[in-house]
N, CA, C and O atoms as CSV, one atom per row, in Angstrom:
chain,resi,resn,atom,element,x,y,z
A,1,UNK,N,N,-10.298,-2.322,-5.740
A,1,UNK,CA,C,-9.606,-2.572,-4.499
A,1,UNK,C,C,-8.842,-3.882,-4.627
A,1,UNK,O,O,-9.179,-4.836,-5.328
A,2,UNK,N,N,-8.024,-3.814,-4.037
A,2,UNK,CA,C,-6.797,-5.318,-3.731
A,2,UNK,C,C,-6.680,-5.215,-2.377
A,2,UNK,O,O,-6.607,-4.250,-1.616
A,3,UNK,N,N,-6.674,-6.817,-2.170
A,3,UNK,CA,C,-6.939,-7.547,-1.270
A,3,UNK,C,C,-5.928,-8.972,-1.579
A,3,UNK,O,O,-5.955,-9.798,-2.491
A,4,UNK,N,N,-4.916,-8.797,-0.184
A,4,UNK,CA,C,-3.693,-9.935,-0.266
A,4,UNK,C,C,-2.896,-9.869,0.710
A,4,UNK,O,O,-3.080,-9.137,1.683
A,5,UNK,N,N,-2.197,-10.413,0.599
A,5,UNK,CA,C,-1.125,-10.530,1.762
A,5,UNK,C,C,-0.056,-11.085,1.129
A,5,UNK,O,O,-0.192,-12.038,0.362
A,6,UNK,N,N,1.434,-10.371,1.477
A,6,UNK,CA,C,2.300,-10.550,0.252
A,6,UNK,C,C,3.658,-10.674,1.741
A,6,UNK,O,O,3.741,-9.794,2.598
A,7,UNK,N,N,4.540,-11.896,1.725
A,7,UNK,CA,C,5.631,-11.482,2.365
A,7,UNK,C,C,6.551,-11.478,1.811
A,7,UNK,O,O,6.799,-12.218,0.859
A,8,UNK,N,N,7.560,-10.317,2.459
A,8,UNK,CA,C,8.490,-9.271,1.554
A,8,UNK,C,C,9.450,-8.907,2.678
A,8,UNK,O,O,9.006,-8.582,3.779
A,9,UNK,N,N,10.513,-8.945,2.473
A,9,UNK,CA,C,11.320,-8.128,3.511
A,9,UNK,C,C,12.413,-6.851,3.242
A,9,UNK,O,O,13.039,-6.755,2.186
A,10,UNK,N,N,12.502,-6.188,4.014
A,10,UNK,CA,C,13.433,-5.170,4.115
A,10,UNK,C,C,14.525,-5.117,3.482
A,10,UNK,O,O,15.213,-6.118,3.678
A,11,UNK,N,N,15.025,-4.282,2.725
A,11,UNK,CA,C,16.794,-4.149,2.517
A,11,UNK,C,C,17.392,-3.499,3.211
A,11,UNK,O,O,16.728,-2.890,4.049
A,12,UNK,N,N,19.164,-3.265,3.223
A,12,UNK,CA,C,19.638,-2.868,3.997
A,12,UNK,C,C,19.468,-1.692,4.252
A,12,UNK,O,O,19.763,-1.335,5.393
A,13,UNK,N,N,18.800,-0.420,3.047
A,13,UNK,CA,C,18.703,0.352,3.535
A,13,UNK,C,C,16.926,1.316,4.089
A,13,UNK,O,O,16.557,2.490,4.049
A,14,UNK,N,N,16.216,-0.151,4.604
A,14,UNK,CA,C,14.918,0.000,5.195
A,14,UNK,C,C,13.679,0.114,3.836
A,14,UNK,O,O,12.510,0.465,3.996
A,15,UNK,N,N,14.274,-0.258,2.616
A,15,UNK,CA,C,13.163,0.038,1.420
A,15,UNK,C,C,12.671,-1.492,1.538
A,15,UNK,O,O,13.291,-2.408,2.079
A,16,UNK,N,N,11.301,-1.561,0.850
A,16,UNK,CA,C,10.758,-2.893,0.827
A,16,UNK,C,C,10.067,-2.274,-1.177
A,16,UNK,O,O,9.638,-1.237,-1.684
A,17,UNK,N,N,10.405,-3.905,-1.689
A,17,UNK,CA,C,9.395,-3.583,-3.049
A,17,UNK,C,C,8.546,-4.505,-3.287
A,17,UNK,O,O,8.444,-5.716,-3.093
A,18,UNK,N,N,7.851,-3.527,-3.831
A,18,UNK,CA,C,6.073,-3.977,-3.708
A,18,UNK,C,C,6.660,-5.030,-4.620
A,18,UNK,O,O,7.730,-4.924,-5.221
A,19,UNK,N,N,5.677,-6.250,-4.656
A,19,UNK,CA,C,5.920,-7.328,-5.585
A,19,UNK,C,C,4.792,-7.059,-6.884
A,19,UNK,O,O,3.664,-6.574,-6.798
A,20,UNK,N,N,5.703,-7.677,-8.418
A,20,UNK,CA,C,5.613,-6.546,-9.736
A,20,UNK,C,C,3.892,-7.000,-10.061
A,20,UNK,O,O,3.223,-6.087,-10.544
A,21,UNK,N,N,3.364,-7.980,-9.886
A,21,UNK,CA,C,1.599,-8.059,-10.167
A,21,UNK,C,C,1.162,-7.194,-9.345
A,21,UNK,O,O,0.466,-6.546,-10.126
A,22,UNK,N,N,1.017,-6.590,-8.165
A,22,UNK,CA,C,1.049,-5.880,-7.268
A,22,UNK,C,C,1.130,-4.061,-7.974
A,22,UNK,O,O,0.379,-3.133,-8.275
A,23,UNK,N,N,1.837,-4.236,-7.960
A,23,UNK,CA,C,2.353,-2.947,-8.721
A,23,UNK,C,C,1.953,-2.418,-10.198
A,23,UNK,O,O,1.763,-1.239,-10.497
A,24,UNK,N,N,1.872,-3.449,-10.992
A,24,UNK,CA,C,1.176,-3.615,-12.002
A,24,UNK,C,C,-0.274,-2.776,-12.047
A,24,UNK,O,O,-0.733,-1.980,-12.868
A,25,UNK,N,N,-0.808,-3.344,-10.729
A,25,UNK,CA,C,-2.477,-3.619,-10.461
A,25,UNK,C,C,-2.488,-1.950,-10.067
A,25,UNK,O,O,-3.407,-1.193,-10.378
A,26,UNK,N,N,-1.372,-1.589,-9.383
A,26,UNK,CA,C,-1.767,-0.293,-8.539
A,26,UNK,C,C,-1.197,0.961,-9.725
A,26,UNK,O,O,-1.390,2.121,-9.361
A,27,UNK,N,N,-0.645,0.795,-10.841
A,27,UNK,CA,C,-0.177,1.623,-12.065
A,27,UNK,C,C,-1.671,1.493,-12.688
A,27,UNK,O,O,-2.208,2.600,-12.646
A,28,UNK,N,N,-2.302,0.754,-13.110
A,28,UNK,CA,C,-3.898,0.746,-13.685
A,28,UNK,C,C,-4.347,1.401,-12.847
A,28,UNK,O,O,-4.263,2.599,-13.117
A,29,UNK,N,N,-4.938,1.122,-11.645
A,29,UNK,CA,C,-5.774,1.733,-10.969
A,29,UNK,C,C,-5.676,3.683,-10.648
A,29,UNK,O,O,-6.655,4.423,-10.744
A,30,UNK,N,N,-4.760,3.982,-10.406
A,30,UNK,CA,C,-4.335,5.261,-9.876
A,30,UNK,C,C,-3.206,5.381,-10.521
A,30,UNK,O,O,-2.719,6.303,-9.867
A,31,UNK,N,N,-2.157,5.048,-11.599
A,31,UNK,CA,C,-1.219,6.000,-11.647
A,31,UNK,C,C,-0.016,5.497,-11.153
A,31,UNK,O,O,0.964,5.846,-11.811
A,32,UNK,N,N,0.202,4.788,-10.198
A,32,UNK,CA,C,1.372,4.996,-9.102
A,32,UNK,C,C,1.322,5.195,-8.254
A,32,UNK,O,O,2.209,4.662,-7.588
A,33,UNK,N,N,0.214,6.188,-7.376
A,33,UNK,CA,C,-0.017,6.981,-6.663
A,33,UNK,C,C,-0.606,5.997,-5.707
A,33,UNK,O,O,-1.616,5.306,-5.835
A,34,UNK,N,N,0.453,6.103,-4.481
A,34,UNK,CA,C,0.019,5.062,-3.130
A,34,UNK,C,C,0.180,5.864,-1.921
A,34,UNK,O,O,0.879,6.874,-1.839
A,35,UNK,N,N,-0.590,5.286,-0.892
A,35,UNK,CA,C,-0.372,5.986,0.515
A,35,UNK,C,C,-0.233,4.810,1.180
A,35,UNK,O,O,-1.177,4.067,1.449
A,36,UNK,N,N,1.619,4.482,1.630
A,36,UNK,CA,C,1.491,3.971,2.728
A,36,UNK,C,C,1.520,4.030,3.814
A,36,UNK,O,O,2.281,4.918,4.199
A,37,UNK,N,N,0.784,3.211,4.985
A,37,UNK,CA,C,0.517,3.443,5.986
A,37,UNK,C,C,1.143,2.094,7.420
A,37,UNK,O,O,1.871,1.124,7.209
A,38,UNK,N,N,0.798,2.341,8.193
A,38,UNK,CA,C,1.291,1.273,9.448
A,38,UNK,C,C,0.033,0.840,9.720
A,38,UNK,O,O,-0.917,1.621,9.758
A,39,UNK,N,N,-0.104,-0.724,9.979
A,39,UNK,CA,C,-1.189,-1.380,10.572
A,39,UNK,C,C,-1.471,-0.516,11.784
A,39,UNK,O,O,-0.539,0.002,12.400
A,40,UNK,N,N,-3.073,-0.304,12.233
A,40,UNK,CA,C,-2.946,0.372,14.023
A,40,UNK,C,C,-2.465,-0.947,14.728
A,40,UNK,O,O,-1.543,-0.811,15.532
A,41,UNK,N,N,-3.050,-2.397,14.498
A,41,UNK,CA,C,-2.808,-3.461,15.691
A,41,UNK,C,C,-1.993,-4.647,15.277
A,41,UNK,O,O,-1.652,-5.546,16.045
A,42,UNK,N,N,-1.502,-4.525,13.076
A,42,UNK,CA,C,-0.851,-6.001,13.442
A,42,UNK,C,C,1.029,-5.451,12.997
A,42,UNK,O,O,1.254,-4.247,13.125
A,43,UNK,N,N,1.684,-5.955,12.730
A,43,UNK,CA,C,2.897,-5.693,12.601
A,43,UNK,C,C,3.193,-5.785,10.881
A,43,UNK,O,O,3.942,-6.659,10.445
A,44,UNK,N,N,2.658,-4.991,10.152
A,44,UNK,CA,C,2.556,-4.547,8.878
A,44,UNK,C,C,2.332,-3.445,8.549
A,44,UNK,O,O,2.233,-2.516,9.350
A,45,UNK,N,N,2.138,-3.274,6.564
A,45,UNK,CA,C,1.966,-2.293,6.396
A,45,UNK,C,C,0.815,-2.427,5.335
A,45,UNK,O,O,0.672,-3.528,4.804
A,46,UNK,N,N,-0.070,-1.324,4.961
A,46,UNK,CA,C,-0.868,-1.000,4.438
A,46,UNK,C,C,-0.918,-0.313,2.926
A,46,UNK,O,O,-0.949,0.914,2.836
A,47,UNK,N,N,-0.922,-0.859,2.157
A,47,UNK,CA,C,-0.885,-0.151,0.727
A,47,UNK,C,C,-2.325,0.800,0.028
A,47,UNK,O,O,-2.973,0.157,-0.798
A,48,UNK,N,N,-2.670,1.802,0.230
A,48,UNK,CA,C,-3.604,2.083,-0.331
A,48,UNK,C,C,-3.387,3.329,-1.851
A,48,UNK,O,O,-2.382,4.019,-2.018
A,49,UNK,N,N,-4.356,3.319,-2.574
A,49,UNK,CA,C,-4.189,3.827,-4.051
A,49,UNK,C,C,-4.857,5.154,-3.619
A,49,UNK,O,O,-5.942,5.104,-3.039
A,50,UNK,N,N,-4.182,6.485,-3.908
A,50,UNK,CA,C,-4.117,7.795,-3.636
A,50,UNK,C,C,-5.728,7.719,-3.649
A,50,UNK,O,O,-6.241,7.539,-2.545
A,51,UNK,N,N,-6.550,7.826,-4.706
A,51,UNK,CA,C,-7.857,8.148,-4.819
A,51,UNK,C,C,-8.523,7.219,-3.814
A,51,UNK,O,O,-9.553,7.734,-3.379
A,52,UNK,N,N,-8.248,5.922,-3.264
A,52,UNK,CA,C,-9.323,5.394,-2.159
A,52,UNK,C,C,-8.772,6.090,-0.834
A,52,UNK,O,O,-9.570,6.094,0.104
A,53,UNK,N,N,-7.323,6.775,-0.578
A,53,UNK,CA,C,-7.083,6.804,0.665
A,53,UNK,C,C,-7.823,8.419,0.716
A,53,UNK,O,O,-8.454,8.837,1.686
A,54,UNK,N,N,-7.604,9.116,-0.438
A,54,UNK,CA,C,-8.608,10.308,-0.177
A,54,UNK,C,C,-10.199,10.352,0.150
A,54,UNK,O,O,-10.811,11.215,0.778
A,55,UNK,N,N,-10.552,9.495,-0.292
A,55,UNK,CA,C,-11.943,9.074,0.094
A,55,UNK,C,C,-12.129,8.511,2.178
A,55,UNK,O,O,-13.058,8.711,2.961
A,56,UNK,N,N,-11.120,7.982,2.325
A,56,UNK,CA,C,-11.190,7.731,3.545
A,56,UNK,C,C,-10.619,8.140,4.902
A,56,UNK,O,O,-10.795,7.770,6.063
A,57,UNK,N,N,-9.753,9.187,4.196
A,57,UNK,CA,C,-9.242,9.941,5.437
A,57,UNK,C,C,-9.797,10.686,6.143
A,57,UNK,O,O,-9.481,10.994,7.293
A,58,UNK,N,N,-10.779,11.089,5.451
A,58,UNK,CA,C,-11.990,12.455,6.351
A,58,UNK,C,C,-12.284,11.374,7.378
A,58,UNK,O,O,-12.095,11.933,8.458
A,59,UNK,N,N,-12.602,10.275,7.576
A,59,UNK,CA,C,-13.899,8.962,7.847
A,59,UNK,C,C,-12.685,8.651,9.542
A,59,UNK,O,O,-13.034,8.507,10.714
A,60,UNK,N,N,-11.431,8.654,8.990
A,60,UNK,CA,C,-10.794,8.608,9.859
A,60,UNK,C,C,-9.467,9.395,11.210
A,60,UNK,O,O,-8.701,9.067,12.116
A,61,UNK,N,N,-9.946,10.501,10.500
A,61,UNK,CA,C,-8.855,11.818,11.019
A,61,UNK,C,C,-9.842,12.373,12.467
A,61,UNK,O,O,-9.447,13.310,13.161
């Protein structure tokens, strides 16, 4: 799991990129394979690695 807080902003055409240690970390772990998501309460976003977000979607659907 990763754990951080990274600020990053938007381009013009609404893409944001993950920053490359970041990305790095999430190509080892899974592949590539991300699910992002919207904070429920703060004004962000959520990066999770395909195999932990499958584990936790039952927990939360």
């Amino acid at each position: 799991m990763l754990l951080g807080s990274h600020s990053i902003n938007m381009d013009s055409k609404g893409r944001i990129a993950i920053p490359t240690r970041v990305r790095e970390q999430l190509n080892e772990m899974c592949g590539g394979r991300i699910v992002v998501t919207a904070h429920p309460r703060e004004f962000c976003v959520i990066i999770y690695p395909q195999p932990y977000w499958d584990e936790i979607l039952p927990k939360i659907i």
